[in-house]
LOSEMAR-125836 format. One record per residue (C-alpha): residue number from 1; residue in one letter; z, y, x. Coordinates in nm, 3 decimals. Example, Ala and Ser with C-alpha at 12.3 -4.5 7.8 and 13.67 -1.06 7.14 Angstrom:
<atoms>
ATOM  pator  drenza       up    north     east
ATOM      1       A    0.780   -0.450    1.230
ATOM      2       S    0.714   -0.106    1.367
</atoms>
This chain:
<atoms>
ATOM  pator  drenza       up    north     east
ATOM      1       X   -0.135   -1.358    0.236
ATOM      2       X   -0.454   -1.128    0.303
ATOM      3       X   -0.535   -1.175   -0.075
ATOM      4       X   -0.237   -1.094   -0.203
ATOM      5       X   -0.227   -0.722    0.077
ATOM      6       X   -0.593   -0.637   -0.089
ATOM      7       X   -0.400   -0.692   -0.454
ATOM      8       X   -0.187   -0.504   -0.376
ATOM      9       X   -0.394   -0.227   -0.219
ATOM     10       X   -0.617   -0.280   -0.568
ATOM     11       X   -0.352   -0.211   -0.802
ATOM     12       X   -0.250    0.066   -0.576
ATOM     13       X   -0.560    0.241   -0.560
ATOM     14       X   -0.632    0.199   -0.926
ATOM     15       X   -0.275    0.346   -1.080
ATOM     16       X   -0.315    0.611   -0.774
ATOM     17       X   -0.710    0.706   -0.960
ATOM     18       X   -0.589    0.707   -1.278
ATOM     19       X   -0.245    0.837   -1.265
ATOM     20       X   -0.237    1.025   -0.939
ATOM     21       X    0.104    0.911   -0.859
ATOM     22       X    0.248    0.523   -0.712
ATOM     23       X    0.537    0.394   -0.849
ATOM     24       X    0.815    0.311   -0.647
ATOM     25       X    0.795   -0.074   -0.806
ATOM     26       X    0.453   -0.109   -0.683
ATOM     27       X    0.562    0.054   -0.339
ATOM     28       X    0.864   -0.210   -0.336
ATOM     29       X    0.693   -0.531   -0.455
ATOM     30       X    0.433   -0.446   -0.165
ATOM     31       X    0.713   -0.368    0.062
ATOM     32       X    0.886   -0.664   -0.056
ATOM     33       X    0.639   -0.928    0.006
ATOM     34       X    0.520   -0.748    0.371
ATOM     35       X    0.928   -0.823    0.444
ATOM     36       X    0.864   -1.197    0.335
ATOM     37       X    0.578   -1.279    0.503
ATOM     38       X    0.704   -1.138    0.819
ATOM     39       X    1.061   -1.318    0.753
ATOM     40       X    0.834   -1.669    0.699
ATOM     41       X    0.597   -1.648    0.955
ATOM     42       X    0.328   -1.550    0.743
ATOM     43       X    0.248   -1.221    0.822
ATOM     44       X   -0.164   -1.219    0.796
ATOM     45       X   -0.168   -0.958    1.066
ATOM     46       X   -0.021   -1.197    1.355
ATOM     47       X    0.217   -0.897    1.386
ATOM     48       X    0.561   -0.852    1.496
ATOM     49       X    0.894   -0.711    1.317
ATOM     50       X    0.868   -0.451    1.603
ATOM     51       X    0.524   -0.359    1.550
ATOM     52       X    0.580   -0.403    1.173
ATOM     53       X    0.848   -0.163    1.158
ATOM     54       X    0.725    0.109    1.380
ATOM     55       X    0.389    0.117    1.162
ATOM     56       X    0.634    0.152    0.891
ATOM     57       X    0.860    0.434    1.032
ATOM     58       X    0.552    0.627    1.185
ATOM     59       X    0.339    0.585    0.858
ATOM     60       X    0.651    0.744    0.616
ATOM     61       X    0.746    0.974    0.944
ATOM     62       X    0.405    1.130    0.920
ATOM     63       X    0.328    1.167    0.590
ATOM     64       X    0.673    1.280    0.511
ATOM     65       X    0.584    1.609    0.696
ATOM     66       X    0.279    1.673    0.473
ATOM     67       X    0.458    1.594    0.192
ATOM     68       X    0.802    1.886    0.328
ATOM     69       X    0.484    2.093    0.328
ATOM     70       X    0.378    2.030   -0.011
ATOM     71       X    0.067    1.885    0.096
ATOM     72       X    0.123    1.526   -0.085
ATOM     73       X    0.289    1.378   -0.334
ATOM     74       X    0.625    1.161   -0.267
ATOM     75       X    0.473    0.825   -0.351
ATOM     76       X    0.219    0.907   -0.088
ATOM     77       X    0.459    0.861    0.144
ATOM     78       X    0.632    0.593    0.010
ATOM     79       X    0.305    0.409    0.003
ATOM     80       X    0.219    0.470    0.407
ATOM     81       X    0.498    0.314    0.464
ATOM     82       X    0.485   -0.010    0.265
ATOM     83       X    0.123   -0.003    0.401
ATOM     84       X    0.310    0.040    0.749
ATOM     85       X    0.465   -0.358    0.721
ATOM     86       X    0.187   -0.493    0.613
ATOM     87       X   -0.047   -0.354    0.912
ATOM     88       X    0.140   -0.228    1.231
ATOM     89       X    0.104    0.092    1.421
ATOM     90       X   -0.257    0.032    1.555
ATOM     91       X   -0.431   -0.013    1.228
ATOM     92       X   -0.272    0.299    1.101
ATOM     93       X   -0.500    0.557    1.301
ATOM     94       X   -0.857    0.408    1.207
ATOM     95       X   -0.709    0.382    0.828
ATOM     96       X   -0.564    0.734    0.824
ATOM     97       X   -0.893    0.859    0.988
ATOM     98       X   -1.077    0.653    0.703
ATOM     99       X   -0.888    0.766    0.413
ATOM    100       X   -0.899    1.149    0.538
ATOM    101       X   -1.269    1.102    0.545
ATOM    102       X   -1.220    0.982    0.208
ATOM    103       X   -0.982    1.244    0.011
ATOM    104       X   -1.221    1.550    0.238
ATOM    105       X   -1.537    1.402    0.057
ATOM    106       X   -1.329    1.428   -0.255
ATOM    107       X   -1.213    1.760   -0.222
ATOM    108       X   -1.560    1.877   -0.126
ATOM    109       X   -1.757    1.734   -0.415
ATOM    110       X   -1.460    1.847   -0.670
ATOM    111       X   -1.445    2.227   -0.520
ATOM    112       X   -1.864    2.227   -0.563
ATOM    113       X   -1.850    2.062   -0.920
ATOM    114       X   -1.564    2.368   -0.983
ATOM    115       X   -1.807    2.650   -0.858
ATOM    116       X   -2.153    2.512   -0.955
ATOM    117       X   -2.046    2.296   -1.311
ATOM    118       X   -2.334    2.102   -1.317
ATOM    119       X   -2.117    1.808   -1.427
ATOM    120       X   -1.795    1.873   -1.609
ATOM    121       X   -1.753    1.528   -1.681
ATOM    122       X   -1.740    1.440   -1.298
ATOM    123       X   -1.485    1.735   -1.231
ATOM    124       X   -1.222    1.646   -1.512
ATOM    125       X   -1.231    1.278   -1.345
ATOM    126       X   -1.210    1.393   -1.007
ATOM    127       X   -0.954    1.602   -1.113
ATOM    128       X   -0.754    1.351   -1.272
ATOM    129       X   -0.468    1.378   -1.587
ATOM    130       X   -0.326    1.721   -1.622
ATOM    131       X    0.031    1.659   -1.682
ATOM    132       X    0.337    1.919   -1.761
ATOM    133       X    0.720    1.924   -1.708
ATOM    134       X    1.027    2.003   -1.827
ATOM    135       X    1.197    2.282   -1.598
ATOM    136       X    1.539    2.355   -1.574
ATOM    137       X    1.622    2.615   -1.800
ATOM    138       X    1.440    2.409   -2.077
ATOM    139       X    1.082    2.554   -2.049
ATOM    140       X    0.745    2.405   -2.017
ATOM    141       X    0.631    2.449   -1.663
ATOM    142       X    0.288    2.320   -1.533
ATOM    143       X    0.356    2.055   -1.282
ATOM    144       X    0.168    2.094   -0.957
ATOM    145       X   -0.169    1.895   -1.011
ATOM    146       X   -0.306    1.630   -0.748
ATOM    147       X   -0.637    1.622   -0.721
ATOM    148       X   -0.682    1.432   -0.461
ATOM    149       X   -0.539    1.012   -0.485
ATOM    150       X   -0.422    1.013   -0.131
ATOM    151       X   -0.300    0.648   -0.166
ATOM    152       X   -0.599    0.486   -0.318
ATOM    153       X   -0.780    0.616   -0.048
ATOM    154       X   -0.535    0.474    0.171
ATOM    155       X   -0.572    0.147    0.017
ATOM    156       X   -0.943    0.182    0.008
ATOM    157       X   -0.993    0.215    0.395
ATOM    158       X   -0.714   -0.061    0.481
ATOM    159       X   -0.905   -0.311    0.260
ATOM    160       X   -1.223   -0.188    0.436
ATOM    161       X   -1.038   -0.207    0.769
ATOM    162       X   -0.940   -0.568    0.666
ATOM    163       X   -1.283   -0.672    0.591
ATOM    164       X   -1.499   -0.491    0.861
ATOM    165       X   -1.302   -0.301    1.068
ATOM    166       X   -1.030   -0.573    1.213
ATOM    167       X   -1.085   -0.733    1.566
ATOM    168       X   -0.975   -1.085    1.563
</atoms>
C-alpha cells in the first residue's frame, strides 16, 4: 500500500508541475483507495478511521481558509485532504512545514529570476502554463495564474516524510 500512496503522490505532483491544477479524479482515486485500505485493514500508516478522518477534516479545514482567501487553488484543498486519509493528523504538521519550505523557495527563486532575468527559461517554467477564461458576459478574461504547485509540494514532502521522516 506505501507504493501505491508515493504513486499517487507522483502523479500528483507531476500534473500539479505541469498543469498547476489536480483533478478531482486523481483527488478521488487517492481518496478512494486511502478509504479501502483503511476499510481492509491495510492502511500502511497503522492508523485509525479516527485519526484518518481528522487528518482529513483538518487538512481540507485548513487549506480551505487559504483558499476563501484566494491564496490557493481549489484542488489544493481537495488534495490535503485526500492526503489527510492516507496519513493522519500528526504527519500533517512536519509535511505542511516541508512543503511551505518548498513553495517559499519557489516563490523566492521565481520573484529573483522576474527582477534579475538572468534565465528566462527557468522563470516561464517556474511560472508554469498561462491559461485564459471565458467570463460571463462572453469576454476573454485572464484567469488568475498559480505560480506556485502547492500540491506537488505537498506530495513531495509526504513521500520524503515516508521515506526519512516517519518513526516506526
Amino acid at each position: 500500500m506505501r507504493l501505491a500512496c508515493l504513486l499517487w503522490l507522483l502523479f500528483v505532483a507531476v500534473y500539479d508541475f505541469r498543469q498547476r491544477r489536480v483533478p478531482n479524479w486523481l483527488v478521488l482515486a487517492g481518496a478512494t483507495v486511502a478509504l479501502a485500505a483503511l476499510a481492509l485493514g491495510i492502511q500502511p500508516f497503522n492508523l485509525e478511521w479516527s485519526t484518518a478522518f481528522t487528518g482529513a477534516a483538518v487538512g481540507f479545514g485548513c487549506l480551505l481558509l487559504i483558499h476563501a482567501a484566494g491564496f490557493m487553488g481549489a484542488g489544493d484543498v481537495k488534495f490535503a485532504g485526500a492526503l489527510g486519509l492516507w496519513v493522519g493528523l500528526s504527519a500533517l504538521l512536519p509535511i505542511w512545514i516541508g512543503a511551505s519550505l518548498l513553495a517559499g523557495l519557489h516563490s523566492a527563486f521565481w520573484l529573483a529570476l522576474q527582477r534579475w532575468p538572468v534565465l528566462p527559461r527557468l522563470a516561464l517554467m517556474l511560472q508554469g502554463p498561462s491559461f485564459s477564461s471565458i467570463d460571463s458576459d462572453g469576454g476573454a478574461s485572464p484567469k488568475r495564474r498559480r505560480i506556485v504547485p502547492y500540491a506537488a509540494y505537498l506530495a513531495m514532502a509526504t513521500a520524503v516524510w515516508m521515506v526519512w521522516g516517519r518513526q516506526s
